[in-house]
mmCIF file of the N, C-alpha and C atoms, coordinates in Angstrom:
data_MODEL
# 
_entry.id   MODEL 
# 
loop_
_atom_site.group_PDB 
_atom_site.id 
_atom_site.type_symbol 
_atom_site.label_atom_id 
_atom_site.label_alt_id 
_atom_site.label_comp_id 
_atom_site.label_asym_id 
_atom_site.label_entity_id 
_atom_site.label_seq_id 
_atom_site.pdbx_PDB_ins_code 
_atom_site.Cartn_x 
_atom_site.Cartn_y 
_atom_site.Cartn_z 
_atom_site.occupancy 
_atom_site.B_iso_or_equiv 
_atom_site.pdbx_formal_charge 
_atom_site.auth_seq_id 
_atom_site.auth_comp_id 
_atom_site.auth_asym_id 
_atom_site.auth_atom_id 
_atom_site.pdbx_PDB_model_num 
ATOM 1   N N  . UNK A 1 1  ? -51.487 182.578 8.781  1.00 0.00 ? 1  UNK A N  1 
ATOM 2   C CA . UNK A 1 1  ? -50.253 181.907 9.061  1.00 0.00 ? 1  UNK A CA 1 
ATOM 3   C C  . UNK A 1 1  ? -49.081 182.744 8.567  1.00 0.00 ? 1  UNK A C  1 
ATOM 4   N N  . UNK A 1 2  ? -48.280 182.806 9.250  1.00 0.00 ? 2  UNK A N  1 
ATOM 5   C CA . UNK A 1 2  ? -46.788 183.722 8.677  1.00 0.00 ? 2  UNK A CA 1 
ATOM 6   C C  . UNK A 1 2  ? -45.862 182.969 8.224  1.00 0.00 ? 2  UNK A C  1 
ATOM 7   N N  . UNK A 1 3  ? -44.821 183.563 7.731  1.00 0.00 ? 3  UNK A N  1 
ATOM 8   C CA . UNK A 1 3  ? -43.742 182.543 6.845  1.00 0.00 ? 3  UNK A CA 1 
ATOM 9   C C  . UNK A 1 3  ? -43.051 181.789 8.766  1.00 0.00 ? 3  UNK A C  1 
ATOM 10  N N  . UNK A 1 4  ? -42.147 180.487 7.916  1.00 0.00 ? 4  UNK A N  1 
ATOM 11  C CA . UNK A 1 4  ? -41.952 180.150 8.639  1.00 0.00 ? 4  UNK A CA 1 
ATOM 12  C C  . UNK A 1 4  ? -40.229 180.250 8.294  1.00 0.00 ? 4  UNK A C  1 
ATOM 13  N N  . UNK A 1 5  ? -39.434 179.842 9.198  1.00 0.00 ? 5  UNK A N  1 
ATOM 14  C CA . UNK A 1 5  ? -38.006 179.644 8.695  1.00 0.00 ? 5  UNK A CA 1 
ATOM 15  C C  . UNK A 1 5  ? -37.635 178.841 8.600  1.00 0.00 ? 5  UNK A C  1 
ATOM 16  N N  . UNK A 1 6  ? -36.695 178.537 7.146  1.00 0.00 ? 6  UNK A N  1 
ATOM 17  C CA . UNK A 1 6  ? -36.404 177.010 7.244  1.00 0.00 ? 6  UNK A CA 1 
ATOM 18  C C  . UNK A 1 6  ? -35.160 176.726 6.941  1.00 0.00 ? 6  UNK A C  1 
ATOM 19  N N  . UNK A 1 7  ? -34.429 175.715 7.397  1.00 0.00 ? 7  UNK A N  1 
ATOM 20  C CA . UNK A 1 7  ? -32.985 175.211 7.592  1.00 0.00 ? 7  UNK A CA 1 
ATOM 21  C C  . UNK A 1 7  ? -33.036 174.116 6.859  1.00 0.00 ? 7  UNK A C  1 
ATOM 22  N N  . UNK A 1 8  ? -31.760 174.020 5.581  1.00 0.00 ? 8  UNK A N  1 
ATOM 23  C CA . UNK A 1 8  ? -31.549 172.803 4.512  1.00 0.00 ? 8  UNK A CA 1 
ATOM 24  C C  . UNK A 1 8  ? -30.366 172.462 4.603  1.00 0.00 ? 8  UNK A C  1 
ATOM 25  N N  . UNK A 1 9  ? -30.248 171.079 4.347  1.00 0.00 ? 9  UNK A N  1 
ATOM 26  C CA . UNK A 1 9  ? -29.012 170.383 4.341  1.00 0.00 ? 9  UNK A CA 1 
ATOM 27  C C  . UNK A 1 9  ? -29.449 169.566 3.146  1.00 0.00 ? 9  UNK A C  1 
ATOM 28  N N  . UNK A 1 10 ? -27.762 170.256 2.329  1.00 0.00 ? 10 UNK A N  1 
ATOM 29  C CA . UNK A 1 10 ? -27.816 169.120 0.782  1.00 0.00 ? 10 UNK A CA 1 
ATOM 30  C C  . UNK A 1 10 ? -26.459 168.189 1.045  1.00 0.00 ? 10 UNK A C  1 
ATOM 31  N N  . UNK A 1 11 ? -26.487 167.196 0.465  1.00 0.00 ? 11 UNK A N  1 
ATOM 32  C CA . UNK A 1 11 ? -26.091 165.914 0.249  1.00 0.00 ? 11 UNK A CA 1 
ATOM 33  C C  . UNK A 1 11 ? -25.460 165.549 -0.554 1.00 0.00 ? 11 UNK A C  1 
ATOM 34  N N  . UNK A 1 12 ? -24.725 166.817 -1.488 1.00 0.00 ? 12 UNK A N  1 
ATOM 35  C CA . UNK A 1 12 ? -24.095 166.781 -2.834 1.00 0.00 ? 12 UNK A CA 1 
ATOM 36  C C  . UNK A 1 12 ? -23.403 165.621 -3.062 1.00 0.00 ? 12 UNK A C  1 
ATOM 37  N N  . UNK A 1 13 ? -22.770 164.648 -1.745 1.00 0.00 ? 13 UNK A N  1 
ATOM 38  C CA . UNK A 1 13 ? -21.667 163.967 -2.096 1.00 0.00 ? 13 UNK A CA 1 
ATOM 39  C C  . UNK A 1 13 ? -21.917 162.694 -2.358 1.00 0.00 ? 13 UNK A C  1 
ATOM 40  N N  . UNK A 1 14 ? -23.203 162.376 -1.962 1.00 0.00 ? 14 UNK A N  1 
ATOM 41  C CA . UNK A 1 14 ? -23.736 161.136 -1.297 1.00 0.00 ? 14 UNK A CA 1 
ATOM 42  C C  . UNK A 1 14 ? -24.595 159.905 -2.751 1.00 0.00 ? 14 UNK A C  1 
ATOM 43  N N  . UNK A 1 15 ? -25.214 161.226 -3.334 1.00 0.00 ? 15 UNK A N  1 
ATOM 44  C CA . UNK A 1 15 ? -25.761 160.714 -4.996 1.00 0.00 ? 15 UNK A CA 1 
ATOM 45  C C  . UNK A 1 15 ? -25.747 161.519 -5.713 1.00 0.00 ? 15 UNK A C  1 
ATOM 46  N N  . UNK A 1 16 ? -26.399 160.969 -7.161 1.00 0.00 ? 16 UNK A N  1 
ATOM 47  C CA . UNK A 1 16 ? -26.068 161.957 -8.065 1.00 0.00 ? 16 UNK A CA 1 
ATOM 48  C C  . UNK A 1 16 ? -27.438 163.189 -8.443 1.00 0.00 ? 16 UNK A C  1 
ATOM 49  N N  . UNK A 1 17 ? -28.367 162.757 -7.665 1.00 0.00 ? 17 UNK A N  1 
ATOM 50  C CA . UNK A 1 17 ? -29.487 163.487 -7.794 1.00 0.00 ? 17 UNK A CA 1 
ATOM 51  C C  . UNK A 1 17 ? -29.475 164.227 -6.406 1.00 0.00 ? 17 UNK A C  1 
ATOM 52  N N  . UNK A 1 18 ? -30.012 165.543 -7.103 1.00 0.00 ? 18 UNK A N  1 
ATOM 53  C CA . UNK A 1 18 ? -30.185 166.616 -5.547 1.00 0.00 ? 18 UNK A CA 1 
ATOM 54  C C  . UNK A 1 18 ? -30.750 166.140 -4.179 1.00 0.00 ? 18 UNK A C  1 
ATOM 55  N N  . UNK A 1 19 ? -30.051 166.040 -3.232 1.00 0.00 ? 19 UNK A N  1 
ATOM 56  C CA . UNK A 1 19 ? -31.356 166.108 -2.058 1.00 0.00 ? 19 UNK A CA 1 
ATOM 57  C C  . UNK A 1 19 ? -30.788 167.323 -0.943 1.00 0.00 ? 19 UNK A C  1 
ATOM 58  N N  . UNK A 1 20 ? -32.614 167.406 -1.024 1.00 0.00 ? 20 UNK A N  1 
ATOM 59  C CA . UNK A 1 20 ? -32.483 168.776 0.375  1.00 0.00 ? 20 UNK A CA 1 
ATOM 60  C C  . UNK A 1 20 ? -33.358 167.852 1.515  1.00 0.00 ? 20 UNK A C  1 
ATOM 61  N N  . UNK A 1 21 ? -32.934 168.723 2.371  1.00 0.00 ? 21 UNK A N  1 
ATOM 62  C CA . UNK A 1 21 ? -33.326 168.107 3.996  1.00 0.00 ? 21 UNK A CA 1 
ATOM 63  C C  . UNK A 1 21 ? -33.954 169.136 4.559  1.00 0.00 ? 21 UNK A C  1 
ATOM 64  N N  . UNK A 1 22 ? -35.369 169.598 4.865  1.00 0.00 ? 22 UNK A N  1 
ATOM 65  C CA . UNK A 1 22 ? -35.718 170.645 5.200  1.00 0.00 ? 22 UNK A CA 1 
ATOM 66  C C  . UNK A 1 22 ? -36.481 170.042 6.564  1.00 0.00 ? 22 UNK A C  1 
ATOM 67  N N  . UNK A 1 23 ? -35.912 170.796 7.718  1.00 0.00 ? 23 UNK A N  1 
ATOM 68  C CA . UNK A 1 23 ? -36.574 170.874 8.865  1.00 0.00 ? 23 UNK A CA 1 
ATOM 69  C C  . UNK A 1 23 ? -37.379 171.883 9.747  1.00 0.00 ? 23 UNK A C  1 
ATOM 70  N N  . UNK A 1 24 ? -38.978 170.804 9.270  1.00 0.00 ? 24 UNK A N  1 
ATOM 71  C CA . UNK A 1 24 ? -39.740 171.872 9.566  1.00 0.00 ? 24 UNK A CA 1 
ATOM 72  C C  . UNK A 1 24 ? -41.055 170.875 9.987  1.00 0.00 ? 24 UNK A C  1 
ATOM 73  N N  . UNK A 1 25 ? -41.127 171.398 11.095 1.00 0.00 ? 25 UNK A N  1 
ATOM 74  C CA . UNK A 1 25 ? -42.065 170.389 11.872 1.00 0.00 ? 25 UNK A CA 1 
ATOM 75  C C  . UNK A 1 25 ? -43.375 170.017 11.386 1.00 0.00 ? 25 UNK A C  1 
ATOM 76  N N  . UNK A 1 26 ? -44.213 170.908 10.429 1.00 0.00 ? 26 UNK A N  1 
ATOM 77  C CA . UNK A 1 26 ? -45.639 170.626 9.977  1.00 0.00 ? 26 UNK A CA 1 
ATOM 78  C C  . UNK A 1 26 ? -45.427 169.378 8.875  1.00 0.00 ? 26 UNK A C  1 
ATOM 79  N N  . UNK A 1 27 ? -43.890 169.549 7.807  1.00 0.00 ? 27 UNK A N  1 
ATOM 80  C CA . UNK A 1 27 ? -43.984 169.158 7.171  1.00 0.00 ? 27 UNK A CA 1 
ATOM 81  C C  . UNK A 1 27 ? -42.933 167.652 7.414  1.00 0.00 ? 27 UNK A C  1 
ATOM 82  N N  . UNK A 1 28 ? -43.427 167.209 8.098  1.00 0.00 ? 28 UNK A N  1 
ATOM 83  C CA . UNK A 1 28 ? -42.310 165.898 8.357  1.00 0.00 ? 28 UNK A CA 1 
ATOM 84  C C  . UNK A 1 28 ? -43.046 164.519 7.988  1.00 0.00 ? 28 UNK A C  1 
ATOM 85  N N  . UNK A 1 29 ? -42.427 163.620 7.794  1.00 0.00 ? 29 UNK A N  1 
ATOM 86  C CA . UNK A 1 29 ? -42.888 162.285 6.964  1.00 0.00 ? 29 UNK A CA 1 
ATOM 87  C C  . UNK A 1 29 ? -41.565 161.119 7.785  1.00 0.00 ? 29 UNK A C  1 
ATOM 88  N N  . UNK A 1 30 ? -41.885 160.047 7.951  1.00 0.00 ? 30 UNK A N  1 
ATOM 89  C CA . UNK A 1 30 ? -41.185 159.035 8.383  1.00 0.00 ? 30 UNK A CA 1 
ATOM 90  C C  . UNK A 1 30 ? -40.270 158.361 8.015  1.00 0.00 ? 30 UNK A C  1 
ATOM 91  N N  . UNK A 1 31 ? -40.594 158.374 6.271  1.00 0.00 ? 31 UNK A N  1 
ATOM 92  C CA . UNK A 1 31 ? -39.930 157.938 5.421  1.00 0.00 ? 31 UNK A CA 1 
ATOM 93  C C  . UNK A 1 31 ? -39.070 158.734 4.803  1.00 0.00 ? 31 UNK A C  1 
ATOM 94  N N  . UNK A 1 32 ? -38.789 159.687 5.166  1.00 0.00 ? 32 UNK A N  1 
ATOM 95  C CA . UNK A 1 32 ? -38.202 160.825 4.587  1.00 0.00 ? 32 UNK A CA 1 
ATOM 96  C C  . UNK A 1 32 ? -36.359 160.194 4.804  1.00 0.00 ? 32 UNK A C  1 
ATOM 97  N N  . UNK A 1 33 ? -35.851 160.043 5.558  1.00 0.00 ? 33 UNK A N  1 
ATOM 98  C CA . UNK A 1 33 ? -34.774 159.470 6.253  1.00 0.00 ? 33 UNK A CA 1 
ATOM 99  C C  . UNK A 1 33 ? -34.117 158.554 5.440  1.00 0.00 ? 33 UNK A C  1 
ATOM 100 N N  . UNK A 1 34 ? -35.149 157.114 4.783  1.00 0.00 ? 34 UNK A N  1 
ATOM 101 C CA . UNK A 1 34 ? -34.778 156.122 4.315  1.00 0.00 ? 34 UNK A CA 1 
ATOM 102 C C  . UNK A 1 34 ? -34.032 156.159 2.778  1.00 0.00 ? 34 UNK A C  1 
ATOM 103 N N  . UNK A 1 35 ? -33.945 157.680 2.069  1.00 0.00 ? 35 UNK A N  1 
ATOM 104 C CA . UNK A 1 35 ? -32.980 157.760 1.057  1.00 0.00 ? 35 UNK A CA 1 
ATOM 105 C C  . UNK A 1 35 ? -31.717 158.610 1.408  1.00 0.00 ? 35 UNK A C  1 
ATOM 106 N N  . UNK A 1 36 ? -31.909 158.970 2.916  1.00 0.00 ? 36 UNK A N  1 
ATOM 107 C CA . UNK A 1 36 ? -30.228 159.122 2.673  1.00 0.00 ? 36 UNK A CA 1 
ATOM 108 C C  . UNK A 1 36 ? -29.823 158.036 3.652  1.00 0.00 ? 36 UNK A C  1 
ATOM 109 N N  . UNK A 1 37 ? -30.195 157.212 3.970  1.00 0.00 ? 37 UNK A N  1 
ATOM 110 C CA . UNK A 1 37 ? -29.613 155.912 4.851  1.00 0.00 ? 37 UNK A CA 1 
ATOM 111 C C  . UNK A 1 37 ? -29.017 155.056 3.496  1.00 0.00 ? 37 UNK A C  1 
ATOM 112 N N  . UNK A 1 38 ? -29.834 154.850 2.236  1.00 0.00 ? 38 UNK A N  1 
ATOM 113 C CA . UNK A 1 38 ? -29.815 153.921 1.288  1.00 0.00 ? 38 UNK A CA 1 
ATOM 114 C C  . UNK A 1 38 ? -28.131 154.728 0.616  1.00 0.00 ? 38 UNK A C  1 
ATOM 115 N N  . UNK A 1 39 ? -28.406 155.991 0.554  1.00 0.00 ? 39 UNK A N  1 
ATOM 116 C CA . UNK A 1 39 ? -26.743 156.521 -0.247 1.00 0.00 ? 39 UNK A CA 1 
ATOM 117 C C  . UNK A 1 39 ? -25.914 155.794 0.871  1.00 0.00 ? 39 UNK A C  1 
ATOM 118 N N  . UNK A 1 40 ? -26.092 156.435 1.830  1.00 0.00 ? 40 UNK A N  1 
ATOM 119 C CA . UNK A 1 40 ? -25.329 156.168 2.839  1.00 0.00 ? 40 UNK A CA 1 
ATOM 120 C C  . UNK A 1 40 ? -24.532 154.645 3.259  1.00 0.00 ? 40 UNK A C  1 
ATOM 121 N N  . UNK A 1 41 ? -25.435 153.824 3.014  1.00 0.00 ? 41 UNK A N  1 
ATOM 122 C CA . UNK A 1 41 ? -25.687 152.722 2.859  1.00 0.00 ? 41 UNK A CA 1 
ATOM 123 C C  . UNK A 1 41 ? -24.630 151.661 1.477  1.00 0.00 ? 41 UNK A C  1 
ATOM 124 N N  . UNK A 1 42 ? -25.064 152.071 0.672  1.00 0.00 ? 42 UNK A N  1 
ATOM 125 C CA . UNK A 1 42 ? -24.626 151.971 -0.730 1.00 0.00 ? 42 UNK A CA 1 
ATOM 126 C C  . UNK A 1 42 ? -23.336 152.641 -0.768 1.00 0.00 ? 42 UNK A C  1 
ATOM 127 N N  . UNK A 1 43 ? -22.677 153.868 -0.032 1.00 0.00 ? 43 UNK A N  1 
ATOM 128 C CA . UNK A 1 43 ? -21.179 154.810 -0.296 1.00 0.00 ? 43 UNK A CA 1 
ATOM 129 C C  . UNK A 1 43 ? -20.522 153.732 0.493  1.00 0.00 ? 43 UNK A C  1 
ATOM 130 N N  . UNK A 1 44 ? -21.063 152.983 1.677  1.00 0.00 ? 44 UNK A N  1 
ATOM 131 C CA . UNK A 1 44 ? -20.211 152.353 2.620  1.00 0.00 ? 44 UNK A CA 1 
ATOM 132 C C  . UNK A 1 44 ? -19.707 150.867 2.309  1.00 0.00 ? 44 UNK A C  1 
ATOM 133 N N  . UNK A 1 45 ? -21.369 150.508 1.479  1.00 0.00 ? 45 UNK A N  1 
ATOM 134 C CA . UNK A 1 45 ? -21.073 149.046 1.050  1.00 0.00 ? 45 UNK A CA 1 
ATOM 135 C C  . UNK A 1 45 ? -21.347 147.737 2.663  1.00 0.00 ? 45 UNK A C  1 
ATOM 136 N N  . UNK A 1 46 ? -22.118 148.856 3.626  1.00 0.00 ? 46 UNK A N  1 
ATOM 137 C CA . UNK A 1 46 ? -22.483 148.206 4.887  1.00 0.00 ? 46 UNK A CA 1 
ATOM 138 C C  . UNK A 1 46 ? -23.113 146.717 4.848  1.00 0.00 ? 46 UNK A C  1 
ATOM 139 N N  . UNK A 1 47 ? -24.234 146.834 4.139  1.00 0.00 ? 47 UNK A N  1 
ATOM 140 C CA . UNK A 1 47 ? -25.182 145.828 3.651  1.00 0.00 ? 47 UNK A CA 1 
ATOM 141 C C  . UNK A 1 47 ? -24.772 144.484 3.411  1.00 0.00 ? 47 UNK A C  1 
ATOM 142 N N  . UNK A 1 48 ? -23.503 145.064 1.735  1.00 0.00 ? 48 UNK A N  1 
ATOM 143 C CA . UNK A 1 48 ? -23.004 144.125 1.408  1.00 0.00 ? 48 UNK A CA 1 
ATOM 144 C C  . UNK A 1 48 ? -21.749 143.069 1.866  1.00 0.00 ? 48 UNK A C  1 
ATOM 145 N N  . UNK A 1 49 ? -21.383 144.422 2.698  1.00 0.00 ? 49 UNK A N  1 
ATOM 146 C CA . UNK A 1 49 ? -20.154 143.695 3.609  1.00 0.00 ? 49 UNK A CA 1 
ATOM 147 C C  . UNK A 1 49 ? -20.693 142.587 5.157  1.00 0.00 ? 49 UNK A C  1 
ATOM 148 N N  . UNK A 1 50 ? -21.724 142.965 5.160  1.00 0.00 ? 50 UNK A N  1 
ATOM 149 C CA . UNK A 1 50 ? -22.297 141.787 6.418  1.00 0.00 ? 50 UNK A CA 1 
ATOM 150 C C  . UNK A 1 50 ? -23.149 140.947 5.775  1.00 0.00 ? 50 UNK A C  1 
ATOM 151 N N  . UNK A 1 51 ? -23.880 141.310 4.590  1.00 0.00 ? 51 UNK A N  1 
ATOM 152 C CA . UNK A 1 51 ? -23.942 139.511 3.738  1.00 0.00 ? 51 UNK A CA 1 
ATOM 153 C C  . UNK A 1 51 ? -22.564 139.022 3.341  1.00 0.00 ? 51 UNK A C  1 
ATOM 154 N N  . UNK A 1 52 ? -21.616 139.266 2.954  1.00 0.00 ? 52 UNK A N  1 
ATOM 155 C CA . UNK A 1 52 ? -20.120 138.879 3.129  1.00 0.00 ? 52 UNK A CA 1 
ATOM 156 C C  . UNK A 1 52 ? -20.053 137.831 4.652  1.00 0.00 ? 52 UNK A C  1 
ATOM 157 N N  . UNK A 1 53 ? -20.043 138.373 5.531  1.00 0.00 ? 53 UNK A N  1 
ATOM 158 C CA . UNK A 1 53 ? -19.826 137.940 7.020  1.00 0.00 ? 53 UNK A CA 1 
ATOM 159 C C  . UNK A 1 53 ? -20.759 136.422 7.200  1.00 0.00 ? 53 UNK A C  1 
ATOM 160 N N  . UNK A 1 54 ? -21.561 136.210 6.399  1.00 0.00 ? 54 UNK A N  1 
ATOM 161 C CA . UNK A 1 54 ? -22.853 135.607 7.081  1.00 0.00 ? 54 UNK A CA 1 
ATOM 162 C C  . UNK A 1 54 ? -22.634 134.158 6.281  1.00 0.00 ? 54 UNK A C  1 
ATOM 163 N N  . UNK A 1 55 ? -22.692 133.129 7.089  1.00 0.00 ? 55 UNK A N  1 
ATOM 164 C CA . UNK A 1 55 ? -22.399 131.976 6.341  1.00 0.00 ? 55 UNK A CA 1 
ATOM 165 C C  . UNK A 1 55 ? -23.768 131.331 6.191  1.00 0.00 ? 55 UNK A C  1 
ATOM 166 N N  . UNK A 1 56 ? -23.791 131.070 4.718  1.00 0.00 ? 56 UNK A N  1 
ATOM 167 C CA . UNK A 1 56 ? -25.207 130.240 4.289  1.00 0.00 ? 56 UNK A CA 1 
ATOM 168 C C  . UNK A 1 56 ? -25.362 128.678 4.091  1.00 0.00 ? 56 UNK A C  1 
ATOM 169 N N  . UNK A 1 57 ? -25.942 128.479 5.398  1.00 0.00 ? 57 UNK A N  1 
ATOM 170 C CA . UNK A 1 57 ? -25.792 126.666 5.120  1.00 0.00 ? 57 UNK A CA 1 
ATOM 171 C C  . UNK A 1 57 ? -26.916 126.271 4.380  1.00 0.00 ? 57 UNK A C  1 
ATOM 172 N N  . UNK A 1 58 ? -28.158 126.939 3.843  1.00 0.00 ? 58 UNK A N  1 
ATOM 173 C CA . UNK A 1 58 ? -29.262 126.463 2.544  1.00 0.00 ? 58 UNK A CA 1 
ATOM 174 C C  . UNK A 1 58 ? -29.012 125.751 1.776  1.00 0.00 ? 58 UNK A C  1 
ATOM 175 N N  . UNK A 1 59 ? -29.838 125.251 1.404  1.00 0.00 ? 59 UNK A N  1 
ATOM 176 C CA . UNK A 1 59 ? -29.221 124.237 -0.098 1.00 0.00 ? 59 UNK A CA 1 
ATOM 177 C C  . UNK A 1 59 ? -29.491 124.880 -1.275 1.00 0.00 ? 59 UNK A C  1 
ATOM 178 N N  . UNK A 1 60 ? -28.462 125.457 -1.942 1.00 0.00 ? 60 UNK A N  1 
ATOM 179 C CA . UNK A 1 60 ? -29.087 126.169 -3.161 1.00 0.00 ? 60 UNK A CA 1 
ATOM 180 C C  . UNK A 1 60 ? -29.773 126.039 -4.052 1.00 0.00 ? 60 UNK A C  1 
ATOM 181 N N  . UNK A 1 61 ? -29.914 124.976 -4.148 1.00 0.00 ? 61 UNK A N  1 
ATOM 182 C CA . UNK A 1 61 ? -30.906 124.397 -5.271 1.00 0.00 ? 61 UNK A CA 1 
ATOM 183 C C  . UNK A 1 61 ? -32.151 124.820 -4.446 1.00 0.00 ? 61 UNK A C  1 
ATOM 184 N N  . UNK A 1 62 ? -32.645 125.114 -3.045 1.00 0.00 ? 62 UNK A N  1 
ATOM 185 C CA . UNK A 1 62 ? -34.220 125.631 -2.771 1.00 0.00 ? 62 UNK A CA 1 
ATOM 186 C C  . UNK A 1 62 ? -33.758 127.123 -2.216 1.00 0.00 ? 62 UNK A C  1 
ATOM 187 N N  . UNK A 1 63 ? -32.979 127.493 -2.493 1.00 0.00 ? 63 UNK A N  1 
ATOM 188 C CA . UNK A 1 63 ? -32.904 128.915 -2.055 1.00 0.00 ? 63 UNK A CA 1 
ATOM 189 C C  . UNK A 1 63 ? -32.991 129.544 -3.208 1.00 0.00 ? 63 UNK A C  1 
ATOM 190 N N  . UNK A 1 64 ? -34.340 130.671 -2.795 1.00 0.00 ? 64 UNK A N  1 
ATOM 191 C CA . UNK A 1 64 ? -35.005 131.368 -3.946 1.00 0.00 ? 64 UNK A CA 1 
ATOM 192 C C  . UNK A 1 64 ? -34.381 132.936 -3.675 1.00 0.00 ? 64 UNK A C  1 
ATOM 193 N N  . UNK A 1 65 ? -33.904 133.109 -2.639 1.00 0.00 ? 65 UNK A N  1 
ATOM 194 C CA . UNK A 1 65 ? -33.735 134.312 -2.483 1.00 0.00 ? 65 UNK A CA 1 
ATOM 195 C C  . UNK A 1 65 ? -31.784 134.886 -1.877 1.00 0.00 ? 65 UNK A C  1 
ATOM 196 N N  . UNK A 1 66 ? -31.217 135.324 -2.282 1.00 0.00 ? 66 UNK A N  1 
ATOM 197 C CA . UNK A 1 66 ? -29.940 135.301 -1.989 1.00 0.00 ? 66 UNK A CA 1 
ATOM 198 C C  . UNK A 1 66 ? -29.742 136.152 -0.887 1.00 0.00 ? 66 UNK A C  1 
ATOM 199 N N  . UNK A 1 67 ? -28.472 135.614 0.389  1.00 0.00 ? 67 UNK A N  1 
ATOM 200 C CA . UNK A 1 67 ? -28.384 136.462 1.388  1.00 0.00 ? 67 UNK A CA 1 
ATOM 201 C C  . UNK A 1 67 ? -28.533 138.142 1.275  1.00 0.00 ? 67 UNK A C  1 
ATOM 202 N N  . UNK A 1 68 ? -27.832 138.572 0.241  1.00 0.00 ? 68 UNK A N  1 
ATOM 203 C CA . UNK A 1 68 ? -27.257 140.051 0.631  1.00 0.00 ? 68 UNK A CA 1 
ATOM 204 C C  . UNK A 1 68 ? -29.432 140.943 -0.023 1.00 0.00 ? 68 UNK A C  1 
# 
């Protein structure tokens, strides 16, 4: 097998821990995606702003689990 070439994208802005993005077809995973959606996610405040939007008619006294 010969070297292969590989192309990275870092994320400096997004958290406080390094991430690289390496695209390279043998080595790909599905889940790979779902921590820069979560920065991404979390910088925008997306999540929390459409549990904001969402009106909860539950009765709180049996709601075990909160919208957002």
């Amino acid at each position: 097998m010969g070297s292969r070439d590989r192309q990275s994208v870092l994320f400096d802005d997004l958290v406080d821990k390094p991430i690289t993005v390496a695209f390279t077809g043998p080595d790909l995973t599905s889940d790979g995606g779902v921590i820069l959606l979560k920065a991404i996610d979390e910088k925008l405040a997306l999540t929390e702003r459409m549990a904001q939007a969402l009106h909860d008619s539950r009765q709180p006294g049996k709601v075990q689990h909160e919208v957002l």
